[in-house]
VEXTI-839813 format. One record per residue (C-alpha): residue in three letters; residue number from 1; x, y, z. Coordinates in steps of 0.05 Angstrom, whole numbers, plus 5000, padded with zeros to 4 digits. Last residue first. Layout:
% residues N
SITE   res     n     xx     yy     zz
SITE   ALA   NUM      X      Y      Z
...
***
This chain:
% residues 492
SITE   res     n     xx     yy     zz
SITE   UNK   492   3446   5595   5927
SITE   UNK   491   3481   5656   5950
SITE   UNK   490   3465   5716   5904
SITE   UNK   489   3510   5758   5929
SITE   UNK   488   3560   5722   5976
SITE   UNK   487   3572   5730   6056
SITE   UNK   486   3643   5696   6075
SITE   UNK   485   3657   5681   6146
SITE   UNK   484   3714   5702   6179
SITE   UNK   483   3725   5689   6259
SITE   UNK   482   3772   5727   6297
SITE   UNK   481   3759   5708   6361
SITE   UNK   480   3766   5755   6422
SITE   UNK   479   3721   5814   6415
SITE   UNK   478   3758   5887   6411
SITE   UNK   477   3782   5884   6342
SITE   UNK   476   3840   5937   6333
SITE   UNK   475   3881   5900   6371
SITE   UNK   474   3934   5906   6319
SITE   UNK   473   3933   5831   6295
SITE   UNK   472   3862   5824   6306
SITE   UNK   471   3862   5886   6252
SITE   UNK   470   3921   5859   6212
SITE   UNK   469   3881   5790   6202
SITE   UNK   468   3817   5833   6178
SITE   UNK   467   3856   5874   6126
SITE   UNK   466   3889   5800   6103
SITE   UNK   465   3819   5774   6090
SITE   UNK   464   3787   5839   6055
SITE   UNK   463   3844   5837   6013
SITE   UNK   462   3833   5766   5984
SITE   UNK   461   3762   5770   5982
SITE   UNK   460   3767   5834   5933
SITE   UNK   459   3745   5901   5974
SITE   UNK   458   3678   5928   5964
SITE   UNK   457   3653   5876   6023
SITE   UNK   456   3704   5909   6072
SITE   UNK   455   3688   5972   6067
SITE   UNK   454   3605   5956   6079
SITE   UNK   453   3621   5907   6135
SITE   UNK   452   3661   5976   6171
SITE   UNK   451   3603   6003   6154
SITE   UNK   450   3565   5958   6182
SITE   UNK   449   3610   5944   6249
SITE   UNK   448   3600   6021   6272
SITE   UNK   447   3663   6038   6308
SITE   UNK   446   3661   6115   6266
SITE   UNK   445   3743   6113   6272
SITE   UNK   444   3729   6043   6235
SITE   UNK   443   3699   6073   6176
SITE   UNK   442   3740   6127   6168
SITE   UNK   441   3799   6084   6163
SITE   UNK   440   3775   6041   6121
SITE   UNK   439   3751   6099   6074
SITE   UNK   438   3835   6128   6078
SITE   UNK   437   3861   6063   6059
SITE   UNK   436   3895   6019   6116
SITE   UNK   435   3968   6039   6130
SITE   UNK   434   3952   6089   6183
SITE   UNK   433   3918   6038   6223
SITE   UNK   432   3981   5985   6216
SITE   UNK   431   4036   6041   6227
SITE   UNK   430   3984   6051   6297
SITE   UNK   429   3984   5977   6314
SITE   UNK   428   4063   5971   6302
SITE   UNK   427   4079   6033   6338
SITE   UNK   426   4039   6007   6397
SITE   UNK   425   4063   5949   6400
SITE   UNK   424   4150   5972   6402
SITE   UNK   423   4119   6018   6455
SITE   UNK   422   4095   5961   6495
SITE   UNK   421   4160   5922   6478
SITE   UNK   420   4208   5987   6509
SITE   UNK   419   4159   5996   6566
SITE   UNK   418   4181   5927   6583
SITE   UNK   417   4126   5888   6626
SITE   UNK   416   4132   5854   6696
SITE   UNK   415   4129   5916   6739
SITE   UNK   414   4058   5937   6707
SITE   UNK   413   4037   5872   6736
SITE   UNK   412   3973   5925   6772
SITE   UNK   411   3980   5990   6759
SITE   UNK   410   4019   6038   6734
SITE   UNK   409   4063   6043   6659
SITE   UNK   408   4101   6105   6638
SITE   UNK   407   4122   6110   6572
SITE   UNK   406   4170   6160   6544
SITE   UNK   405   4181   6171   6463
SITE   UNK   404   4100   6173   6456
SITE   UNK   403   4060   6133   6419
SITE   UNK   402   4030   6137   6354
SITE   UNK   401   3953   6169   6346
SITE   UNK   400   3887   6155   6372
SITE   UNK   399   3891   6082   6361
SITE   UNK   398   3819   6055   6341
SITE   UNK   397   3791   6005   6388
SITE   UNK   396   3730   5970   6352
SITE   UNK   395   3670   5934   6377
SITE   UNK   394   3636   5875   6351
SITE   UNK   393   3582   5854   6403
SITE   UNK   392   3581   5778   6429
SITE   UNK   391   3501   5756   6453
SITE   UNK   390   3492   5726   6376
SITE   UNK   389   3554   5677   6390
SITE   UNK   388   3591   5666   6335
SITE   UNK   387   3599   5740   6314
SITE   UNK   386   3602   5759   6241
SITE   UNK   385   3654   5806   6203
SITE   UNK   384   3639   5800   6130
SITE   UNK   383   3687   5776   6074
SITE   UNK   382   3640   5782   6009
SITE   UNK   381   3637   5742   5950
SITE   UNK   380   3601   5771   5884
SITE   UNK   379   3557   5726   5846
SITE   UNK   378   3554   5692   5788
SITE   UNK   377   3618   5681   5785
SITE   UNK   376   3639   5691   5705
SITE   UNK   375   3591   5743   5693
SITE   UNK   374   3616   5780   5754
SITE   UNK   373   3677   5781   5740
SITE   UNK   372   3677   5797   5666
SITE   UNK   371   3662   5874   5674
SITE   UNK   370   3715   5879   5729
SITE   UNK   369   3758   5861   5693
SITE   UNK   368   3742   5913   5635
SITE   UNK   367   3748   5964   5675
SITE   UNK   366   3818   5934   5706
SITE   UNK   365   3846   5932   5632
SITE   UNK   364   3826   6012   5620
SITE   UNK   363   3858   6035   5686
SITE   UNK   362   3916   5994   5684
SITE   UNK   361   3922   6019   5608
SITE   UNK   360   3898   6088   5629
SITE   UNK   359   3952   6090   5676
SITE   UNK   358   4012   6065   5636
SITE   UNK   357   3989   6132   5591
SITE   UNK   356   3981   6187   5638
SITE   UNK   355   4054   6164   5674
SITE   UNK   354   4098   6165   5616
SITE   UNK   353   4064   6225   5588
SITE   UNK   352   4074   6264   5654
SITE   UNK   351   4149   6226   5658
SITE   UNK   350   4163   6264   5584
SITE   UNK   349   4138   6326   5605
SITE   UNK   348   4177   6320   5676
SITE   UNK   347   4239   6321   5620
SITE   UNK   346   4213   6366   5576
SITE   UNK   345   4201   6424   5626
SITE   UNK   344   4243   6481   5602
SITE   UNK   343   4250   6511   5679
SITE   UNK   342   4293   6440   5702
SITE   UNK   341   4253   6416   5760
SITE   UNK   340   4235   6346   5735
SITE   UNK   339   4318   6336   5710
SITE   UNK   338   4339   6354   5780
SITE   UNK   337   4294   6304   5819
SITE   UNK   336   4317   6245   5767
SITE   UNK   335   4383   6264   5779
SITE   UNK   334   4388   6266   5850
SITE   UNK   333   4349   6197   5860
SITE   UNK   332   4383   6161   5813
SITE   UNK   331   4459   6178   5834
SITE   UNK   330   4467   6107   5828
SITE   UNK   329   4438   6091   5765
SITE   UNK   328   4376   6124   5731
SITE   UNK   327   4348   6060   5720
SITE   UNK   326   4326   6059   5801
SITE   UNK   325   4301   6131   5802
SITE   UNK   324   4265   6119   5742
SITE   UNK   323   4228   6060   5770
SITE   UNK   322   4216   6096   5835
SITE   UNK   321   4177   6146   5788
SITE   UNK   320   4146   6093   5751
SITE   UNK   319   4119   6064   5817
SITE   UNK   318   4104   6143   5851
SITE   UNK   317   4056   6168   5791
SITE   UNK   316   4024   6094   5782
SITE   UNK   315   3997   6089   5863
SITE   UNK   314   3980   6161   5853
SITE   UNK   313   3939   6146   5789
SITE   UNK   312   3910   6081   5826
SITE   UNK   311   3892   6126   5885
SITE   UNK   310   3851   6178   5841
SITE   UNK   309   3817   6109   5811
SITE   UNK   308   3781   6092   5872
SITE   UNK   307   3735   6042   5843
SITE   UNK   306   3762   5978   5878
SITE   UNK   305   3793   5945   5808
SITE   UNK   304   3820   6015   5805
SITE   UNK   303   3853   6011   5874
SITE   UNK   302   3874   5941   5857
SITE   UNK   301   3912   5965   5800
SITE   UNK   300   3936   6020   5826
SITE   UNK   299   3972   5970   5885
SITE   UNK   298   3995   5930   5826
SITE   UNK   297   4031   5988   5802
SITE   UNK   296   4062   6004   5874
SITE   UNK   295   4090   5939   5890
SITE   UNK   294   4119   5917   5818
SITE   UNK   293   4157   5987   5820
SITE   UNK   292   4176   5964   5898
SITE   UNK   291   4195   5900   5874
SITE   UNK   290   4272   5908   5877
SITE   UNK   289   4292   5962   5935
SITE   UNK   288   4287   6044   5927
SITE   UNK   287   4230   6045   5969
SITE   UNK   286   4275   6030   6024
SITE   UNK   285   4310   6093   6021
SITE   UNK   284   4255   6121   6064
SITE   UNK   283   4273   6192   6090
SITE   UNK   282   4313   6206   6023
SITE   UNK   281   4246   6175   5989
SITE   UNK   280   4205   6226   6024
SITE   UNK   279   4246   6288   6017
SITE   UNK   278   4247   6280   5946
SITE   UNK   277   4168   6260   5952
SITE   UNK   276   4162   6320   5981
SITE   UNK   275   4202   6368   5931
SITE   UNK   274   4162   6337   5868
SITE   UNK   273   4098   6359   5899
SITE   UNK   272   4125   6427   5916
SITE   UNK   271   4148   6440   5840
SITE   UNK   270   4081   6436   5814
SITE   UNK   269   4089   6448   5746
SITE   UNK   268   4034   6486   5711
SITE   UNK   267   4072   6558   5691
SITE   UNK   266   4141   6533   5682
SITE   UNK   265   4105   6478   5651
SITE   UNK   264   4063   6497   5607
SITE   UNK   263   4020   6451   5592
SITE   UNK   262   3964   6476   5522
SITE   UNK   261   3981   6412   5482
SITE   UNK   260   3941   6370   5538
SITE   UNK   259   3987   6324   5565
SITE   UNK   258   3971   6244   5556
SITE   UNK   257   3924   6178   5562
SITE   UNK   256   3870   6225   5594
SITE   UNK   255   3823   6177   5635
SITE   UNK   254   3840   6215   5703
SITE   UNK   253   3818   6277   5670
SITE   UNK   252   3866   6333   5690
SITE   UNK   251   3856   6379   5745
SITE   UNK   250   3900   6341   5796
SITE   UNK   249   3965   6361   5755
SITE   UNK   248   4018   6302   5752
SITE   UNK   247   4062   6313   5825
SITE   UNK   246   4007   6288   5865
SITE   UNK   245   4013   6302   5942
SITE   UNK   244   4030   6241   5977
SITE   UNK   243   3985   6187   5993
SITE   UNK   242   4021   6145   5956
SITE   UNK   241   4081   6150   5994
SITE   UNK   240   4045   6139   6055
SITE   UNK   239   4023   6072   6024
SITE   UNK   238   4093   6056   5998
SITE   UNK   237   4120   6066   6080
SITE   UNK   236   4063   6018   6103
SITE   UNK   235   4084   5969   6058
SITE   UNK   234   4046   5944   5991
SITE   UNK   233   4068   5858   5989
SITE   UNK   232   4099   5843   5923
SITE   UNK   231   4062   5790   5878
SITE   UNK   230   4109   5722   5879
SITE   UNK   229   4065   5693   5926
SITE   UNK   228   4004   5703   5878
SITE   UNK   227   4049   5671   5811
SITE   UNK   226   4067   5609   5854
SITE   UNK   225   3993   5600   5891
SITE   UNK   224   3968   5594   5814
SITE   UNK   223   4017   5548   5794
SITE   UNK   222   3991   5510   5854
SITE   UNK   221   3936   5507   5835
SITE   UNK   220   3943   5477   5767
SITE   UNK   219   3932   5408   5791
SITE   UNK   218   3856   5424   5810
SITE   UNK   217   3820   5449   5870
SITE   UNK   216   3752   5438   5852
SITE   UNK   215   3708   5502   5844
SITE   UNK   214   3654   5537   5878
SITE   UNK   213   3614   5592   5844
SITE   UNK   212   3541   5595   5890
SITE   UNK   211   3586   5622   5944
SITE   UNK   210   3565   5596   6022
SITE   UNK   209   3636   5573   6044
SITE   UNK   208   3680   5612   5994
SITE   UNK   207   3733   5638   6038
SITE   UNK   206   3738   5576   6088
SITE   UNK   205   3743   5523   6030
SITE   UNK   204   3792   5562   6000
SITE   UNK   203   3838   5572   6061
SITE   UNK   202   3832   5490   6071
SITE   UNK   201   3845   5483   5992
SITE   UNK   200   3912   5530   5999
SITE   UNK   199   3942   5473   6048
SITE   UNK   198   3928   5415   5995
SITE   UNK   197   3956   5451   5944
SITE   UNK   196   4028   5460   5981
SITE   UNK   195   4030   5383   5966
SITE   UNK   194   4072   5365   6025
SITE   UNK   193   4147   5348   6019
SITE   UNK   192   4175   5291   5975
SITE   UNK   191   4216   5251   6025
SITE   UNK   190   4284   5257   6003
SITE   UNK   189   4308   5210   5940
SITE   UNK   188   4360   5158   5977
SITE   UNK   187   4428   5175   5949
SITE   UNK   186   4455   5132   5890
SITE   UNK   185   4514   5098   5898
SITE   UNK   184   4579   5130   5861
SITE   UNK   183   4612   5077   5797
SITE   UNK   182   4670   5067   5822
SITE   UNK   181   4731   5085   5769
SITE   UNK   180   4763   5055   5715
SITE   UNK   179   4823   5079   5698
SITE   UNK   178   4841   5075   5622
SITE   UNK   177   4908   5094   5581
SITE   UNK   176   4901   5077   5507
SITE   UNK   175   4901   5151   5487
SITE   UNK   174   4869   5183   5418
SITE   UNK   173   4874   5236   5373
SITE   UNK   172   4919   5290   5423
SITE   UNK   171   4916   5355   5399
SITE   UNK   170   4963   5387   5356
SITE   UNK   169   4936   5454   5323
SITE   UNK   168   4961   5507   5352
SITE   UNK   167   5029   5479   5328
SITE   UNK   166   5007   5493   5256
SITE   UNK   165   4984   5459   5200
SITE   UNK   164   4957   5513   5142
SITE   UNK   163   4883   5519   5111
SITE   UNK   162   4855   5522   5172
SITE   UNK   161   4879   5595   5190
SITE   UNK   160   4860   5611   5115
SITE   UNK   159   4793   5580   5124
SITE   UNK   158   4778   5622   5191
SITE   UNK   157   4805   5688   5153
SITE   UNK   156   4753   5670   5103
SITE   UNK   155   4693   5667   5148
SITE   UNK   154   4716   5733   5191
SITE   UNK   153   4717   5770   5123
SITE   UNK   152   4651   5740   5114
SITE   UNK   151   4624   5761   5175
SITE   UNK   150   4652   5827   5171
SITE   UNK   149   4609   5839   5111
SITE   UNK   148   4546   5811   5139
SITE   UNK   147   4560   5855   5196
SITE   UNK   146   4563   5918   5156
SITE   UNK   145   4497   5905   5113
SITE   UNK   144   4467   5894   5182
SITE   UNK   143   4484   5961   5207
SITE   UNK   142   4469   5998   5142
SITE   UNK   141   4400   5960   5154
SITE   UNK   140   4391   5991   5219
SITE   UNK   139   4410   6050   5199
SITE   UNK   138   4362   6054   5150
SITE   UNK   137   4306   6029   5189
SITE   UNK   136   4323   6075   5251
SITE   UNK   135   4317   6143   5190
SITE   UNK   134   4246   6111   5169
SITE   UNK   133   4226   6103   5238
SITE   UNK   132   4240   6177   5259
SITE   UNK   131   4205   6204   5203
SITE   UNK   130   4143   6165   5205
SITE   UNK   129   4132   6186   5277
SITE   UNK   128   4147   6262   5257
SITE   UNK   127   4099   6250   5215
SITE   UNK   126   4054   6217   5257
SITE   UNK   125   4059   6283   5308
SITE   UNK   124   4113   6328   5293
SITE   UNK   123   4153   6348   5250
SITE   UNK   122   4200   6409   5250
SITE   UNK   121   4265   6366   5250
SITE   UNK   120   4264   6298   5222
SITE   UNK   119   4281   6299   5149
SITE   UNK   118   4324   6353   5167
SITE   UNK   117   4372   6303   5208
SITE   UNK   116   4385   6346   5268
SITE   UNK   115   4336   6290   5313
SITE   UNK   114   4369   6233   5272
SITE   UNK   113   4446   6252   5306
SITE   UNK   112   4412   6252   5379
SITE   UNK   111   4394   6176   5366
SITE   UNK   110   4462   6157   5339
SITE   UNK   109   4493   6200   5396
SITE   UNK   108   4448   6163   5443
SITE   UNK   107   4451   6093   5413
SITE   UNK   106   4530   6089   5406
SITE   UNK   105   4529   6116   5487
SITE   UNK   104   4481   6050   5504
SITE   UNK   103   4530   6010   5461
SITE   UNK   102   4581   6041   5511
SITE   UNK   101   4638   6083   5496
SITE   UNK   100   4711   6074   5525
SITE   UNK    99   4749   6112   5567
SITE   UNK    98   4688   6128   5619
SITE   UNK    97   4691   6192   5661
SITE   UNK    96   4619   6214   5640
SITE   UNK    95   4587   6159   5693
SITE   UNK    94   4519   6198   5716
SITE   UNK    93   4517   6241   5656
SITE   UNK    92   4514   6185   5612
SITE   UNK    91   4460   6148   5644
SITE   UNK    90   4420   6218   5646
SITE   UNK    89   4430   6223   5572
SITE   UNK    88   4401   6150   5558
SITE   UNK    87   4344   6153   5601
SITE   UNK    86   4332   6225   5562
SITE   UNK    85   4337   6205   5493
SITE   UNK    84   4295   6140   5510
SITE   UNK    83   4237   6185   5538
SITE   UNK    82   4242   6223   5478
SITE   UNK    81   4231   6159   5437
SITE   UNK    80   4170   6125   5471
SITE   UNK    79   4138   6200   5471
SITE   UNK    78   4155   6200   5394
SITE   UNK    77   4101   6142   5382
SITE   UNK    76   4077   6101   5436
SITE   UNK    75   4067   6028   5411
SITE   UNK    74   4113   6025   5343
SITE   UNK    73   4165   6076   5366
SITE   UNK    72   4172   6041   5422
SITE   UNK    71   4184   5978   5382
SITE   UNK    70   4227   6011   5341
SITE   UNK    69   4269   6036   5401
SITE   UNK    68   4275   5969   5431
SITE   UNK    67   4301   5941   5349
SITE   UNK    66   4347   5997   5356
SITE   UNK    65   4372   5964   5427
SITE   UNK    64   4379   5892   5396
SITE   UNK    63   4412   5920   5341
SITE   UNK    62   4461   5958   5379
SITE   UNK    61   4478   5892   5423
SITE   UNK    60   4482   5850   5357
SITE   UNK    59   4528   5901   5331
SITE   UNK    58   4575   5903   5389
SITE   UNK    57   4578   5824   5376
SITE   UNK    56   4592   5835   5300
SITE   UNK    55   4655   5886   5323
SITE   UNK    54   4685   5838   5372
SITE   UNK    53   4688   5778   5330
SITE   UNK    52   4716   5830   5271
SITE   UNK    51   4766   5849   5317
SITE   UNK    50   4788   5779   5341
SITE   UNK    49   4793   5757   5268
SITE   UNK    48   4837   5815   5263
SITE   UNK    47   4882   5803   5320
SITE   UNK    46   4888   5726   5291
SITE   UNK    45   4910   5756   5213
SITE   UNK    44   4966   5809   5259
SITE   UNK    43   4988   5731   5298
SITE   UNK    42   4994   5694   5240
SITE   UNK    41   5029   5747   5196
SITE   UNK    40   5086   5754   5256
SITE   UNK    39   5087   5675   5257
SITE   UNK    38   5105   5672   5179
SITE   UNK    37   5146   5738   5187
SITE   UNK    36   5190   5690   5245
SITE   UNK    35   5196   5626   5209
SITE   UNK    34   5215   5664   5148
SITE   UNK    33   5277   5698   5184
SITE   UNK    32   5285   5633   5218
SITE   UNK    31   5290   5590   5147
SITE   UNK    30   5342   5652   5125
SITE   UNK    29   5392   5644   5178
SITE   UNK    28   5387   5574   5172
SITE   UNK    27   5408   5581   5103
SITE   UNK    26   5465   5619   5104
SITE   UNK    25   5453   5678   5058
SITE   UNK    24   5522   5684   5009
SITE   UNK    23   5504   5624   4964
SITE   UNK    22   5438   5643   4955
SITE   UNK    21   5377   5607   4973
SITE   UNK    20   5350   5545   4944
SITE   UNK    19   5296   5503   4992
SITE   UNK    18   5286   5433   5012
SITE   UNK    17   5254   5442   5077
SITE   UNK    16   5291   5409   5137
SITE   UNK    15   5271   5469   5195
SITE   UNK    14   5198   5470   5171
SITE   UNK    13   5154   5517   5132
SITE   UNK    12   5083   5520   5117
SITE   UNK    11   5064   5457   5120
SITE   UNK    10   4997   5448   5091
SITE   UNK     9   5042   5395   5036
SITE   UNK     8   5049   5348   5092
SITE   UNK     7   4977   5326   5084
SITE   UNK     6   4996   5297   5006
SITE   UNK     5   5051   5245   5040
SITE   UNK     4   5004   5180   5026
SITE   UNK     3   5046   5122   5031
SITE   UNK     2   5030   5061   4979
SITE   UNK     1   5000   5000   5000
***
């Protein structure tokens, strides 16, 4: 069988090549000299592959984040891409000592480039729309007419570097050494743990004992209980956030999706508003932590599913404006407070917008929720307090207000308790009272049980069930059991 040599011919050079040089170049002089531009070649062709690796993954990332303005541009309109323009600018201004430029700072200067483009400038409305997507479509497709082309340079520097045998190259084929090793037991499987199912079916049972719309617990339950534990709990510190002035102007519509084209904000802006809840979040830097946004917005959402819509426009004002505070790096706060009282406005125009519109989705989506409950229950179900006994009366003690620094305690076992812990209790029960919305409130300072009934019977079962727990909880409830019962509409 005849030796096949034909693979040795991909070597480029080698210390025993047959090769002619002159009589007054010494040959091994002249085999390194080669040896060494052939390696110097090598490495420059490698750099450049590693350029043009770097340069199509930069221009996935600016894709990616054109394709996010599109897409704005495609839902909102301009608002979707001035608000960009000004996330973008603030992010810059918070780290401006950076050597390099980001993809974010490509975008912003590629961005603030199309707003001088004549094309663009002057319009506004859908044209101005139009305009601004036709000038991100071109670039966009200049941007993947240059990454096809680096591709293919990368593609045939790849089958040059292939093309040649070189030490890179060697890897071992194949090894006849073998260990065999122990095979590892397998550990007894742990006790599978409760069906967490099976616990949410006793609460079920409890909250719809007389409804007419009963269902059987099924498999996908505890999906369900998943996705409503991972729903962020509203704090006492959010709700007193909430309750803060309004920074978006109280006379406007609370179904307007955006500014009226007659704002002015150096005459319309309320600059107070803005200045307490600056003063509020630097007394609360809690609010700043991940799932306060989701906190707040799902509180306006319940507030609208309860018919108190001002609240839910509150609720929405202070989540996108923690939300901005958060993207805004970690200066956040500062910035965001300083763009909204700059005297030309656009930037608290922009959050107005931003805020108007998220709204009247939450607004418009819990309308029509609240259309298809009650056509797919049958009834409405009610948490109602109800004594056991008919001879026990509901009462009510409603905390006047928080307690002292100093308390003093007399009487009888007084010596026994820590005025430290009774103060620690009181706090609690009165951050509990002044965390309840403003009709509960009113209700229970009156310490009539039906109207107190009558609050908690507008409020989803859910609510109306953890409300009642925080009352027993506080003392608030002045008879000794807690029991629940649930009162439906229309019970069968």
């Amino acid at each position: 069988m005849p030796l096949n040599y034909s693979k040795w011919d991909a070597l480029e050079l080698s210390d025993d090549s047959d090769i002619e040089v002159h009589p007054n170049v010494d040959k091994k002089s002249f085999i390194n000299w080669k040896q060494r531009d052939i390696h110097e070649k090598r490495e420059l062709r490698r750099r450049e592959m590693q350029d043009l690796r770097d340069e199509i993954a930069l221009n996935a990332k600016l894709d990616g984040k054109l394709g996010e303005v599109l897409g704005g541009l495609s839902s909102e309109g301009s608002t979707s891409y001035s608000r960009t323009v000004s996330q973008l600018t603030a992010e810059r201004e918070a780290n401006p000592n950076k050597a390099n430029p980001t993809p974010s700072d490509m975008v912003l200067s590629l961005l603030l480039q199309i707003n001088e483009v004549p094309s663009v400038k002057g319009k506004s409305g859908n044209e101005l729309d139009e305009a601004l997507t036709t000038q991100l479509k071109e670039h966009r497709e200049k941007l993947a007419a240059r990454t096809l082309q680096a591709s293919a340079q990368l593609k045939g520097f790849e089958e040059e570097e292939k093309r040649k045998i070189t030490s890179d190259g060697i890897r071992e084929g194949w090894s006849s050494g073998h260990v065999s090793k122990a095979e590892p037991e397998e550990a007894p499987s742990p006790e599978k743990p409760k069906s967490k199912g099976k616990g949410k079916a006793t609460t079920t049972t409890i909250e719809t004992l007389n409804s007419p719309s009963v269902q059987q617990t099924s498999p996908d339950s505890d999906a369900d209980d998943s996705d409503d534990e991972s729903v962020p709990a509203l704090t006492p510190a959010m709700s007193k956030f909430i309750d803060l002035e309004p920074c978006v102007p109280k006379v406007l519509p609370l179904e307007m999706p955006g500014l009226p084209p007659q704002f002015n904000p150096k005459r319309d802006l309320n600059t107070a508003a803005f200045a307490s809840a600056y003063e509020y979040i630097g007394k609360n830097r809690v609010l700043l932590r991940k799932g306060s946004t989701d906190a707040l917005l799902v509180e306006a959402f319940q507030a609208c599913m309860r018919g108190d819509a001002a609240r839910g426009r509150r609720a929405t004002e202070k989540g996108l404006m923690v939300q901005y505070c958060e993207k805004l790096g970690k200066d956040g706060v500062s910035l965001f407070f300083q763009r909204m009282n700059n005297q030309d406005g656009r930037a608290a125009i922009v959050f107005f917008n931003d805020v108007l519109s998220t709204f009247t989705r939450i607004l418009t989506r819990s309308k029509a929720l609240a259309a298809e409950q009650p056509a797919a229950s049958g009834g409405v179900e009610q948490i109602q307090l109800v004594a056991e006994d008919p001879n026990t009366v509901i009462g009510f003690e409603v905390p006047d207000g928080p307690p002292p620094e100093k308390i003093e305690l007399e009487g009888e076992g007084s010596e026994s308790m820590d005025p430290e812990r009774v103060r620690a209790f009181l706090q609690r029960r009165w951050d509990i009272f002044t965390g309840f919305a403003p009709e509960l409130q009113e209700a229970l300072k009156t310490k009539e049980l039906d109207k107190v009934n009558k609050v908690l019977g507008d409020m989803p079962c859910d609510d109306a069930e953890q409300v009642v727990g925080l009352l027993d909880e506080a003392g608030i409830l002045s008879f000794s059991s807690s029991e629940i019962r649930d009162d439906t509409a229309g019970a069968a």
